[in-house]
MARLOTI-250511 format. One record per residue (C-alpha): x, y, z negated. Coordinates in pm, whole numbers, plus 50000, padded with zeros to 5 digits. Example, Ala and Ser with C-alpha at 12.3 -4.5 7.8 and 13.67 -1.06 7.14 Angstrom:
! MARLOTI-250511
512304955049220513674989449286
END
This chain:
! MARLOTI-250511
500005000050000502595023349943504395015050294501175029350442501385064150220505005069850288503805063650701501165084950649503405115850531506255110850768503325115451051501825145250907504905159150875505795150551218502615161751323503085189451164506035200751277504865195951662501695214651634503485241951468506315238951786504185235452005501405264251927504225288851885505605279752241502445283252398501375317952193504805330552310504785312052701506245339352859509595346152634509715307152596509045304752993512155330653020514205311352762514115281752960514765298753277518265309553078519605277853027521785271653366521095233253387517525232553377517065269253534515645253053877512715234253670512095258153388508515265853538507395225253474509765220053182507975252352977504895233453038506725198752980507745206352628505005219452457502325192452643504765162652505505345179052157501095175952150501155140552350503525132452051501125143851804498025121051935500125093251941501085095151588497605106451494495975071051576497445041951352497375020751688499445042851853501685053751582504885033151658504605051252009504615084951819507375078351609509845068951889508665094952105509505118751766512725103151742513145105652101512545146352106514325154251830517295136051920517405159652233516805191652037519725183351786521615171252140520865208652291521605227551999525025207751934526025208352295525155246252264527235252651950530195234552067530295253952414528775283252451530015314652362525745328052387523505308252110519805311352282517085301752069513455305252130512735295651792509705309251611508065310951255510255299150984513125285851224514045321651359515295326150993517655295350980521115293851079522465270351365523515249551076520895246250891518495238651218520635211551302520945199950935516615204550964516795184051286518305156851144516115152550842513155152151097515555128051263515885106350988512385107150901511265094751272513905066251212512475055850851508975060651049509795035051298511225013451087508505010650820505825011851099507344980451238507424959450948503954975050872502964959151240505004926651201503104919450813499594923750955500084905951278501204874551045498234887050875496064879951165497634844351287497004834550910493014845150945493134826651261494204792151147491914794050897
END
């Protein structure tokens, strides 16, 4: 029973987190859109990827919303967030300009402490994942026991 609390609260605060992302993206499109367009890489498709970001960050967050689709969430969480902390390592290590199009409480955090915040979320996905697949392994033996009964 507790396995299922402790997967509840990593999802809301995944969930959390996305909406939150992803509301303050799409409030702000156009500096976000223009943000995007900065970074020299991805400059060609910043039009879809402005679009891209915010839709998956919500995708994300109906995946981990519905227990059925929760393990789905969680690696699509780790997936993200793994590529944020990527980008804003990558960034730190070789660019002389630090973009950020980060809103809210984020805008106040140094590049430091956004990775060190990345990682917890991170960390979280990973516990997610992991407790979400022994939660699916117990009740699928679960199951074949009702069955041979």
């Amino acid at each position: 029973m507790a396995k299922k609390i402790v997967i509840e609260i990593i999802s809301a605060l995944l969930v959390l987190l996305f909406v939150y992302a992803a509301i303050s993206k799409l409030l702000d499109y156009s500096h976000f859109a223009r943000f995007i367009n900065r970074i020299p890489i991805i400059a060609p498709f910043s039009k879809q990827i402005a679009w891209i970001i915010p839709a998956s960050e919500l995708i994300i967050c109906g995946l981990l919303a519905k227990r059925t689709k929760r393990l789905w969430g969680m690696y699509a969480s780790f997936f993200l967030m793994f590529c944020f902390t990527a980008y804003l390592a990558i960034i730190l290590n070789f660019s002389t300009k630090l973009p950020c199009h980060c809103g809210g409480i984020l805008q106040w955090m140094s590049w430091k402490q956004h990775i060190v915040f990345n990682i917890v979320f991170l960390l979280l996905s990973l516990i997610g994942i992991k407790m979400q697949l022994r939660e699916n392994r117990s009740n699928y033996q679960i199951e074949k026991l009702v069955q041979l009964q």
